[in-house]
KEZA-400550 format. One record per residue (C-alpha): x, y, z. Coordinates in nm, 4 decimals. Layout:
BEGIN
KETI        px        py        pz
KETI         X         Y         Z
...
This chain:
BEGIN
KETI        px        py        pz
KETI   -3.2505   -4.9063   -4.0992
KETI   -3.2785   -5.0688   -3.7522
KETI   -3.0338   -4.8063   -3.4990
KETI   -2.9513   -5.0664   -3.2779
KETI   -2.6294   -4.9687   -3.0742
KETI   -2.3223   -5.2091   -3.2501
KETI   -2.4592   -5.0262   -3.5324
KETI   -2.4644   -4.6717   -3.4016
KETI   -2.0747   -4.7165   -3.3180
KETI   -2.0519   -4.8945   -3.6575
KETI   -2.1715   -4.5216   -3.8009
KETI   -1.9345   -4.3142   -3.4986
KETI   -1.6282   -4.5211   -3.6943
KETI   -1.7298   -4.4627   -4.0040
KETI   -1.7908   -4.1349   -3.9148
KETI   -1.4552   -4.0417   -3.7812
KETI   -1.2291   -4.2496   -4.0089
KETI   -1.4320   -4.0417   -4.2721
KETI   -1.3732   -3.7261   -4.0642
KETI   -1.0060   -3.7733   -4.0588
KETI   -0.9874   -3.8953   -4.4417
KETI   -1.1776   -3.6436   -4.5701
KETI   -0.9361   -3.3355   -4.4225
KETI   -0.5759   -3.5203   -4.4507
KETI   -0.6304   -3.7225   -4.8516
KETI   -0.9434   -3.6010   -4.9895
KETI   -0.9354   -3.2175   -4.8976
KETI   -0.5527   -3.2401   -5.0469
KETI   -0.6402   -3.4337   -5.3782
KETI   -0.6688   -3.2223   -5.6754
KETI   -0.8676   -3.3521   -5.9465
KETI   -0.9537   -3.1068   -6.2050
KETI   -0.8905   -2.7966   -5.9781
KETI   -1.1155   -2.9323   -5.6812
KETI   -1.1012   -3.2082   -5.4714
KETI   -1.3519   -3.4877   -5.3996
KETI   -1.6205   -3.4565   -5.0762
KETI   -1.6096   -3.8100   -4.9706
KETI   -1.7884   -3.7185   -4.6447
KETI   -2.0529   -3.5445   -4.8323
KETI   -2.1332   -3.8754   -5.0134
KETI   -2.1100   -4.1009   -4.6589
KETI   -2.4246   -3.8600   -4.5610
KETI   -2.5863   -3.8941   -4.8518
KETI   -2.5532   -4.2781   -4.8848
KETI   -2.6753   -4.3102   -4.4600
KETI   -2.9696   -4.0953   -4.5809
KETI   -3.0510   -4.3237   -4.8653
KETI   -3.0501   -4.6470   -4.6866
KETI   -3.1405   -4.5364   -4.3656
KETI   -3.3616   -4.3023   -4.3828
KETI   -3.3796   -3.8979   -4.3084
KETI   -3.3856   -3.9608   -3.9656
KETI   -3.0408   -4.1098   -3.9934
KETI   -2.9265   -3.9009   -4.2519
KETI   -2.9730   -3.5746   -4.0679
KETI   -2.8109   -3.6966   -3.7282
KETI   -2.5429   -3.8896   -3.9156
KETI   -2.4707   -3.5583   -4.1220
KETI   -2.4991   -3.2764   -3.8405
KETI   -2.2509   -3.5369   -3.6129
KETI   -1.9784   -3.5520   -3.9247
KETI   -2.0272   -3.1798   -4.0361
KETI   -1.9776   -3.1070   -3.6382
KETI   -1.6625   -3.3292   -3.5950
KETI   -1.4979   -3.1736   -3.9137
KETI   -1.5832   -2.7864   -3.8395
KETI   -1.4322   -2.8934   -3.4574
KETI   -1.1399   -3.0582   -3.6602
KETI   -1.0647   -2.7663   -3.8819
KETI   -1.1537   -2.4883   -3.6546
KETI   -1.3664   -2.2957   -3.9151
KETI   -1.7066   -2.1231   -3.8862
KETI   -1.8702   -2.3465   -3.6318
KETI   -2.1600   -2.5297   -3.7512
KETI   -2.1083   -2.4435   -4.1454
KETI   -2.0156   -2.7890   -4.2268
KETI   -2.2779   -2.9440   -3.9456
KETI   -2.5751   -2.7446   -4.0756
KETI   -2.4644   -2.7797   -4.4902
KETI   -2.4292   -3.1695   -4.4148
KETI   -2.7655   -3.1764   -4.2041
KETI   -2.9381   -3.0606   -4.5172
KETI   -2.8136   -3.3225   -4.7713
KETI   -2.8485   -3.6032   -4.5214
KETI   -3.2179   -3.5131   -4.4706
KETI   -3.2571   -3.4302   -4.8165
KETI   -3.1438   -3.7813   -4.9295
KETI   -3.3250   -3.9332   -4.6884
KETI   -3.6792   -3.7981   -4.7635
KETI   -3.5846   -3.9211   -5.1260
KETI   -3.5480   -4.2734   -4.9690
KETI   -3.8403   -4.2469   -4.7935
KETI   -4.1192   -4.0839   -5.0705
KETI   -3.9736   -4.2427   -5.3617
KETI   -3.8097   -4.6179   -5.2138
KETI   -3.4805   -4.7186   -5.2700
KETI   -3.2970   -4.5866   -5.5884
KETI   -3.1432   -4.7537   -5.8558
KETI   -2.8209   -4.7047   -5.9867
KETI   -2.8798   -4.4061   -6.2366
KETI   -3.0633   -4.2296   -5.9743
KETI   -2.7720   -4.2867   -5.6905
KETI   -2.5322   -4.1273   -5.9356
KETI   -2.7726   -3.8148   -6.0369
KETI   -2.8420   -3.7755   -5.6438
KETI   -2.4991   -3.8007   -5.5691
KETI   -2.3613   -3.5218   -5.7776
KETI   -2.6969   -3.2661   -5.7500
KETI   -2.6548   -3.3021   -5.3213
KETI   -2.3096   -3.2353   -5.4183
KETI   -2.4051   -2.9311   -5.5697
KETI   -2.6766   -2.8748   -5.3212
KETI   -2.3942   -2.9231   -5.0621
KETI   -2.1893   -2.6501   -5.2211
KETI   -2.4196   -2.3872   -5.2827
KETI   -2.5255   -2.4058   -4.8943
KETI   -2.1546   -2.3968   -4.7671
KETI   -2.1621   -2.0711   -4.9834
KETI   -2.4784   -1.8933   -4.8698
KETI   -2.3560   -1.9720   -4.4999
KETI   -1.9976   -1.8133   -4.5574
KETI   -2.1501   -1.5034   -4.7401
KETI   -2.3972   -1.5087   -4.4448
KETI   -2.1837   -1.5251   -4.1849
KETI   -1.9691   -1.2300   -4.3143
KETI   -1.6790   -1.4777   -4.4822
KETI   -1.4693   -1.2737   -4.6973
KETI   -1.5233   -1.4950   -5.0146
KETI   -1.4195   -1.4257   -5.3646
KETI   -1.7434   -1.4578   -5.5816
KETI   -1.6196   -1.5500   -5.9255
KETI   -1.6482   -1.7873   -6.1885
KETI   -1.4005   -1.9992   -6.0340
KETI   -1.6581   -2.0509   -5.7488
KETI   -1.9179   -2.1894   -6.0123
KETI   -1.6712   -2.4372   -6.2046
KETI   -1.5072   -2.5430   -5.8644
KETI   -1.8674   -2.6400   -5.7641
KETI   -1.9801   -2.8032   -6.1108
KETI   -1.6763   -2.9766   -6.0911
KETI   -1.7134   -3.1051   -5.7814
KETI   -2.0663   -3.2151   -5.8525
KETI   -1.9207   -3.4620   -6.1464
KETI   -1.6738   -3.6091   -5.9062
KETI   -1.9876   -3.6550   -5.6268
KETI   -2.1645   -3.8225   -5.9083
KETI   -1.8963   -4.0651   -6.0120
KETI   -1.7471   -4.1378   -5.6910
KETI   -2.1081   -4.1797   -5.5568
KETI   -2.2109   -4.5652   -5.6313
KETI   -1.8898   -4.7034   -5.5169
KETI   -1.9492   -4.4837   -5.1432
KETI   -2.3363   -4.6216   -5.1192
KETI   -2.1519   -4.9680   -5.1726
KETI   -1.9019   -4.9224   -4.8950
KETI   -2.1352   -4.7534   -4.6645
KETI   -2.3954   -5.0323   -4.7386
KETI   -2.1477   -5.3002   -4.6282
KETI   -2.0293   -5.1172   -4.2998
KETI   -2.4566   -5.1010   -4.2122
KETI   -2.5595   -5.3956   -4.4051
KETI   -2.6807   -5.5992   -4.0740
KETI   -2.8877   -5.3174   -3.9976
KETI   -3.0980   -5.2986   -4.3406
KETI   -3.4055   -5.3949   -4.3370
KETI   -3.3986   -5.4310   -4.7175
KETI   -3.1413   -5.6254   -4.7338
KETI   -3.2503   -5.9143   -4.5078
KETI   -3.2811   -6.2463   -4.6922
KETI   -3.5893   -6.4040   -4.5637
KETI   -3.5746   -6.8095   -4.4534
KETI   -3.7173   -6.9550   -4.7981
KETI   -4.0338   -7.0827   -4.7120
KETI   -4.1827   -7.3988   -4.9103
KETI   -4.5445   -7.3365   -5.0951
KETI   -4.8470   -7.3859   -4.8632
KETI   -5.0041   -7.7556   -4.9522
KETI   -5.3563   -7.6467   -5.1078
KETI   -5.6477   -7.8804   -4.9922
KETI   -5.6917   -8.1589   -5.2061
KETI   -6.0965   -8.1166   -5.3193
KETI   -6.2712   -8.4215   -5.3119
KETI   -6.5423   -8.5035   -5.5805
């Protein structure tokens, strides 16, 4: 991904339209006793096509701007989405781009990554948390929803940075060299 700056306030948009979704729709959703993390997947998908450069900034800005938002544990959401957006983005950059199978299966195990990580900072940090099943099957559950919801976020994501892509550029189709005609 080329960071040029129309395309670092392309990412601050996203970023805070995703902010602001996330905590007034998604966080208040309830799909199968959880809800979905929609800004979770944004990191994930900047780390996939841009890189883990781009996918640790892009996650330690969001995570920052929602723990500032929600005035929780400062830095819990900003360190938790650091790690997915550099974990995604090493992924991108040992192993290429993924296909479509492999966005899904990324999407929910960072989900789960993402989850386990909130909860080793809150027990860390001295959180009074209720450690229970509940805990286990709210994070399983939300790891399905990460991996269905998480091809249709790479696609949005993917148009909002598309200009940016260096994969996606279309080169100028070039004609075939003439080959030099051999005389006898």
């Amino acid at each position: 991904m080329i960071l040029t700056p129309g395309i670092i306030a392309r990412l601050a948009v996203l970023g805070a339209l995703v902010a602001v979704a996330q905590i007034v729709c998604f966080s208040k959703m309830d799909i199968f006793g959880t809800s979905p993390d929609i800004a979770l997947l944004v990191v994930v998908s900047v780390g996939l096509l841009g890189g883990s450069l781009a996918g640790a900034v892009t996650g330690f800005s969001l995570g920052l701007l929602i723990d500032c938002l929600l005035l929780e544990t400062m830095g819990a959401f900003a360190l938790t989405l650091l790690c997915v957006g550099y974990v995604a983005g090493r992924y991108r950059e040992t192993l290429g781009r993924p296909t479509r199978p492999a966005v899904a299966l990324l999407g929910g195990s960072l989900t789960l990554l993402g989850a386990l990580v909130i909860a080793a900072i809150q027990v860390g940090t001295g959180v009074d948390a209720n450690v229970s099943f509940l805990v286990v099957r709210d994070a399983l559950v939300k790891s399905l929803l990460g991996a269905l919801l998480a091809i249709p976020v790479l696609g949005v994501v993917r148009l909002v940075v598309r200009s940016a892509l260096v994969d996606e550029r279309r080169g100028v189709r070039r004609t075939p060299a003439a080959r030099p005609v051999e005389s006898g």
